[in-house]
C-alpha positions, 0 to 999 in steps of 0.5 A, a space after each residue: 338494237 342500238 349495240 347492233 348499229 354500232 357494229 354496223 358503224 364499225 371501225 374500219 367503216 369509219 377510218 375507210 371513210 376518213 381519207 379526206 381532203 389534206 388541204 382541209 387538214 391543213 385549213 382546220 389545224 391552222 384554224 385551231 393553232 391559231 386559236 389556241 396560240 392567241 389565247 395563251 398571249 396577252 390581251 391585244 388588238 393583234 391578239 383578238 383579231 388573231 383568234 378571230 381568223 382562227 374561228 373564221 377559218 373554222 366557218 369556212 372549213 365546217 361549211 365545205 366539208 358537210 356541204 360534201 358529206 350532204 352530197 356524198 349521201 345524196 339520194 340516201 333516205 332521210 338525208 336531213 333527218 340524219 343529217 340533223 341527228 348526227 349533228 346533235 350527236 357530234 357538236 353537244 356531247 361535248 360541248 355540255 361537258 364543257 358547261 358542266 365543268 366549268 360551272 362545277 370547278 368555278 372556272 373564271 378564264 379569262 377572268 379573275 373572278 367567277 361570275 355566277 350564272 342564272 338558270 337561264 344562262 345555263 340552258 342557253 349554254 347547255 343548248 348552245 342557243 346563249 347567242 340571243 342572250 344579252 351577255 358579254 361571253 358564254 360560260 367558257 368564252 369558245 362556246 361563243 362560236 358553236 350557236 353560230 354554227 348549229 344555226 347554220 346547220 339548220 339551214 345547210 341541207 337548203 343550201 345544199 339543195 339551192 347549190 346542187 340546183 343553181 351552182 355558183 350562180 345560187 352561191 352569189 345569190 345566197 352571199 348577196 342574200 346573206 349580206 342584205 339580210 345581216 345588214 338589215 338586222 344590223 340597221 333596224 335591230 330587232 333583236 336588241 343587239 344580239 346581230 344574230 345573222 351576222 356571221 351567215 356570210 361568212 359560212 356562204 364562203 364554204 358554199 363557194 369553195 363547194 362550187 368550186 371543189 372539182 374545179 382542177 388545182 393549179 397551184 402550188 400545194 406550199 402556196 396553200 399554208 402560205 396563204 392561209 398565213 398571209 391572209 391572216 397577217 393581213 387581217 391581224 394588222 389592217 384594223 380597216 377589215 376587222 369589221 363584220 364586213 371584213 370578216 364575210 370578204 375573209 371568208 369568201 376570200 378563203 372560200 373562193 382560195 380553197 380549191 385552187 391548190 394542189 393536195 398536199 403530198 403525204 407526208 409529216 405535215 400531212 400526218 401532222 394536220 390529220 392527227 390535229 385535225 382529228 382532235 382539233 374539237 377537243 382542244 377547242 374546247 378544252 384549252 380554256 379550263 386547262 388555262 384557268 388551270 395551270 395559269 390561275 390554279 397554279 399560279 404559285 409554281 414557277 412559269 417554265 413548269 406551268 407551261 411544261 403542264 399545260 403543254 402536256 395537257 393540251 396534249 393529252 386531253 384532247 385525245 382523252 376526249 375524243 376516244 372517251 365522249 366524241 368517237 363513241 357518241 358520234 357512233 351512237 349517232 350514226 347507228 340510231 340514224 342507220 336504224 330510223 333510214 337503212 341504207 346499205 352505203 352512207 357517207 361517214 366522213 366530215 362530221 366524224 373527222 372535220 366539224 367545229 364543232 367547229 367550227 
């Protein structure tokens, strides 16, 4: 029976469906790029804030684009039930391979030395829940985003609903909402430092792109990755906004940005950002252990070959992962939820193409 929803999900159903925004290509490609360009420089205050930006994008990014699928499928039966099940099926299949390999190859990047986890610890990283965990990184330092990100998934069908409802007036009220409530945990602790909602307004700025989303697009389509840089240069070099505060004004800044450009002409940037994109959860996850690899592992062959490797694979891995483990289960997840709510026409869109899983 399951065969047979697969089929329903076809192929061509899926890429019909995955004509998307080629500024939100842009956004999560940027996103990624800067993510993988921080990690392979050395360790500095430039370096960090640089990959920070890169997952704050990704929040932005991730926030927007289901808040579109959620109203693409607006008035389908069990929309949250789907939405939740196609979730799952997106963010941990590879996300648990992730854990698997790093904890059967003794993988240790950044670190020189791997550090043994308790059996607590691995089902906190498995379930991507090692954020209520008093540990200084997960078991492969990426993850670190993805609890963050399932945790907003779980309010997001209420803030689609109070935004459908209440517009950007709702949008100011769920920021100003956030922000309270981040800064009352963050002064009475009562999680013992985990500071579990700090990251909640950064997600609402997906919330004001949405808002903003059929708003017409005045600027320039070059502007947009110029903006995206320069608002990470800002952030990389002022200390001052590198703080929780400064992370939730970047957010809503992007959000608040996001709408206001042109689409970018089709093209080899486009093309370029599409096919990133598209693979940009694989490479998230993938580049650390091939890191470990080619730069601890191999560390007895010349640099310029080590680099040739990692180039390669970070290339190939990603592609290998998503047409091996992230396209087939993710269609997995489409047909169980078009078996438990059978409608004629779903939205297939975002969380095939778009999430960070993420972010």
């Amino acid at each position: 029976m399951i065969q047979h929803g697969l089929h329903s999900v076809s192929k061509s159903r899926i890429d019909c469906a995955n004509k998307g925004d080629r500024n939100l290509d842009l956004l999560r490609t940027a996103a990624v790029l800067v993510v993988l360009v921080a990690h392979c420089l050395p360790k500095s205050p430039p370096q960090q804030a640089a990959g920070h930006y890169g997952v704050l994008m990704f929040f932005v990014h991730t926030a927007l684009v289901l808040l579109l699928s959620l109203k693409r499928q607006m008035g389908a039966p069990g929309l949250t039930v789907r939405f939740y099940m196609q979730r799952v099926f997106r963010v941990y299949p590879l996300s648990v391979l992730c854990v698997l390999v790093t904890l059967a190859f003794r993988i240790s990047w950044p670190d020189a030395v791997y550090t043994p986890r308790s059996g607590v610890s691995i089902m906190a990283n498995l379930l991507l829940v090692q954020n209520f965990l008093h540990e200084r990184v997960s078991i492969s330092p990426p993850l670190w985003s993805l609890p963050f990100e399932l945790q907003m998934y779980a309010v997001l069908p209420a803030v689609f609903w109070i935004l459908r409802k209440r517009g950007m007036f709702g949008a100011v009220c769920l920021a100003a909402g956030s922000m309270a409530l981040a800064t009352i945990e963050a002064l009475t602790n009562p999680f013992g430092g985990l500071f579990v909602t700090r990251f909640i307004p950064c997600f609402i700025g997906g919330a004001f792109a949405y808002c903003m989303y059929n708003w017409k697009r005045r600027l320039y389509w070059w502007l947009w990755p110029v903006v995206i840089a320069s608002l990470g240069l800002f952030y990389g070099i002022n200390a001052q906004i590198q703080t929780v505060p400064g992370d939730w004004a970047t957010c809503t800044a992007l959000g608040l940005l996001v709408p206001m450009f042109r689409e970018v002409p089709r093209g080899l940037l486009s093309k370029a950002a599409v096919l990133v994109a598209r693979y940009s959860y694989g490479i998230y996850l993938s580049h650390a252990p091939l890191l470990w690899l080619c730069f601890q592992r191999l560390a007895i062959l010349p640099a310029a070959i080590r680099w040739a490797v990692f180039g390669a694979l970070i290339c190939i891995t990603p592609v290998v992962l998503y047409h091996l483990i992230e396209e087939p289960t993710i269609r997995v997840g489409k047909a169980l939820s078009f078996r438990m709510f059978p409608i004629d026409e779903v939205d297939t869109q975002a969380s095939a193409k778009h999430s960070l899983a993420a972010s």
